[in-house]
Structure formats: C-alpha cells, structure tokens
N, C-alpha and C positions, 0 to 999 in steps of 0.2 A: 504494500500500500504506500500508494506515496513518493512512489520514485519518478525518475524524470532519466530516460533513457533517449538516446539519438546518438546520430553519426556511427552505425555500427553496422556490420555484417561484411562479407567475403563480397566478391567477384562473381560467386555460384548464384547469388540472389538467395540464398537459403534463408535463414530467421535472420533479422538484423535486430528484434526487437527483443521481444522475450517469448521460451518457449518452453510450453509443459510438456513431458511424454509421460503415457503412463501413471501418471498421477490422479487420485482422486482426494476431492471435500478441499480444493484452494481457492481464493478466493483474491483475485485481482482487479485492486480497488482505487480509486484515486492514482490513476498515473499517468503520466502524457510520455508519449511513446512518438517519436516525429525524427523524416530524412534518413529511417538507415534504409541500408542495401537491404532488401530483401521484408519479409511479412513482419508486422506490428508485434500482434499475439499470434501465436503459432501453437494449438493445442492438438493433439496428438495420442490418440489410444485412452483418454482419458474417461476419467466419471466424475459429475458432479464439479464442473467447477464454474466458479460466479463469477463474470469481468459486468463490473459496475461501475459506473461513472468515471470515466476515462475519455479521455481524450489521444487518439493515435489519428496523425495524418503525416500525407506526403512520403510515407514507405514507399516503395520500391514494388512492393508483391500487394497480397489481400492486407487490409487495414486489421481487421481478424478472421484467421484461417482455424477452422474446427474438420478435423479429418478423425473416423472412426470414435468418434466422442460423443456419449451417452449422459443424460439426466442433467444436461446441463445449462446455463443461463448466461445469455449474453444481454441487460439493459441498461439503460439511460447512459448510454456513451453518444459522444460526439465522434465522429468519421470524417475525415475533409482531405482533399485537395487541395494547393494552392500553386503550387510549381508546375510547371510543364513538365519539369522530368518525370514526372511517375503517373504520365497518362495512360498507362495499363492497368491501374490498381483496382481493384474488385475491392469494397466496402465490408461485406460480411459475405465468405467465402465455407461452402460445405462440400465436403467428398467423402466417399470411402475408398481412400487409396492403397496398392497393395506395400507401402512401404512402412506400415505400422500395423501392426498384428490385428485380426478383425474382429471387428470392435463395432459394427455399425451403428450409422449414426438412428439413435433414435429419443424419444424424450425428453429434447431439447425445446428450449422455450428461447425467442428473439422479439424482445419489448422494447418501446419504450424510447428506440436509440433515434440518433440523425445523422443522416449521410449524404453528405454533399460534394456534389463536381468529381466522384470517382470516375473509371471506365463504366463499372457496372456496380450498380446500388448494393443488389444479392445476387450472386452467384451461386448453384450446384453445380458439380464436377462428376461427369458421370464418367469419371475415369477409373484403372485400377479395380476393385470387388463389387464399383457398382451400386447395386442392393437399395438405391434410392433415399428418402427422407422418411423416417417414420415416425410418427406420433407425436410430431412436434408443431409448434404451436408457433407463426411470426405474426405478431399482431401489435395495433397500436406505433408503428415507426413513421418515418417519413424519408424517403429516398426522392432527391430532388437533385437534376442535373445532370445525367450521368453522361458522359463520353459518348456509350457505346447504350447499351442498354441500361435501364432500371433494373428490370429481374431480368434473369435468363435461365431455366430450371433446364438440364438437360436430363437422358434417359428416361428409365420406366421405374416399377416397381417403386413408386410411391404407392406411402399406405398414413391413414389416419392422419392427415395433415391438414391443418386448417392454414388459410392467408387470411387473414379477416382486420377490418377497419383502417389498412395504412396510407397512408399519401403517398401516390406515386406521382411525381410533375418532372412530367421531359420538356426539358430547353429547347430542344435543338429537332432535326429532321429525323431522328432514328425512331426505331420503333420504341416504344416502348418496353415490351418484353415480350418473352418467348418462352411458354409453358407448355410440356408435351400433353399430344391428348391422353386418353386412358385414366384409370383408376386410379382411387387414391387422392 
C-alpha cells in the first residue's frame, strides 16, 4: 500500500510495474504505478487478491493484466494514458495463458474503476488455455477514449458473466467493441 513505482522493467516489455504469481488474500492499495516498460499490475495464477484505489498509467503493456486468476477484485482505480509512447496499452486486461499453471479465470469482480485514452478500455485474451471468462461480474466503470477499441472480448466459452451498467464513450471512428456471439 502506498508505494509509488515507475521507470522500471526490461527490453522484453514483461512486468515493469509490480507482479503477483501464485499468491493469494493480497491486497494492493493506494499506489500509483506510471512509465515502466512493460504491464502496471501483473497478477498471475492467483486467488483472491484486491487492487483498490490506485492509480497506474502510461505503462508500456495492460494498465492491469489478470491471467488465470480467480475470486478476485479489481475497483475504484484510475487507468490513463497521457504519452504517445504506450498507444498499445489495454486498460484492464484478462486471459488464460499457458504460461502460469491453470488456474482459470473465474469469480472475479471489475467495479467501480476509470479508464481513459488506453488502446482498449477491456481486453480478453483468448490466447494460451482459452476457457473464456467465468462468473465474473464488470459493472459500474467507465471506459472512455480508447485508441483502438473500448471492449474487445475475444473466443468462446464464456459462462455466467454479467457487463451491466458501465459507460462506454468512443472519441474517435472505431468501433466501439467486439463481443463474440454464443453463450455465456
């Protein structure tokens, strides 16, 4: 809680910022996370852990990246851009990738936050095991601005997921998002 991290990460773009693996019940709180190489929060194989009220912008990668991570809470963070260097960034980023034991994502909750001027608001990454978004709840945000897209959900195998109540407001000529059809 409480830290003030930037200017950090490799070449590779891997974590510049701070990253859990394998951890569960932590809770990262009050921290502004800005300018490294590479993604913000970076959670991985995890359970149960809380980023609240935080501020991360202008990384490199996703603003927060949640890969194979279950029961866990991402809200009232601030997301931002302001540099042209890191017009790639995805805002709040979900996958199940095969390079952390699997762990799929499910019973996660996304409130509360705001995301502004990324590439893309929310990203899902249907790379790696796949297996979609389960039982997780994104409600109440606002994703305003993006680059590229607002949302862009890729794959199938969504199950039990609600979007419900967020503001989604595009600037510019793209589309807004891209949500696969099917179930779930």
């Amino acid at each position: 809680s409480g830290n003030t991290i930037y200017h950090n990460g490799g070449a590779q773009n891997g974590t510049g910022g701070l990253d859990t693996t394998y951890a569960t019940y932590v809770t990262l709180a009050h921290n502004t996370i800005y300018e490294n190489r590479g993604l913000g929060f970076d959670i991985n194989g995890c359970d149960h852990i809380t980023m609240t009220d935080n501020i991360l912008h202008d990384n490199s990668g996703a603003e927060i990246f949640m890969n194979n991570a279950t029961g866990s809470i991402i809200e009232k963070n601030l997301l931002y851009e302001a540099l042209s260097t890191s017009a790639n960034t995805k805002g709040i980023q979900m996958m199940n990738g095969t390079d952390i034991a699997s762990n799929p994502l499910s019973n996660n909750t996304v409130r509360n936050n705001i995301v502004l001027n990324t590439n893309t608001g929310f990203f899902y990454s249907a790379t790696g095991n796949g297996g979609g978004i389960k039982n997780t709840v994104i409600a109440n945000n606002t994703f305003y601005g993006a680059t590229g897209f607002i949302v862009y959900i890729e794959g199938t195998n969504h199950s039990n997921t609600m979007i419900a109540n967020n503001i989604f407001y595009q600037t510019n000529k793209n589309w807004a998002g891209d949500i696969p059809q099917g179930s779930g």
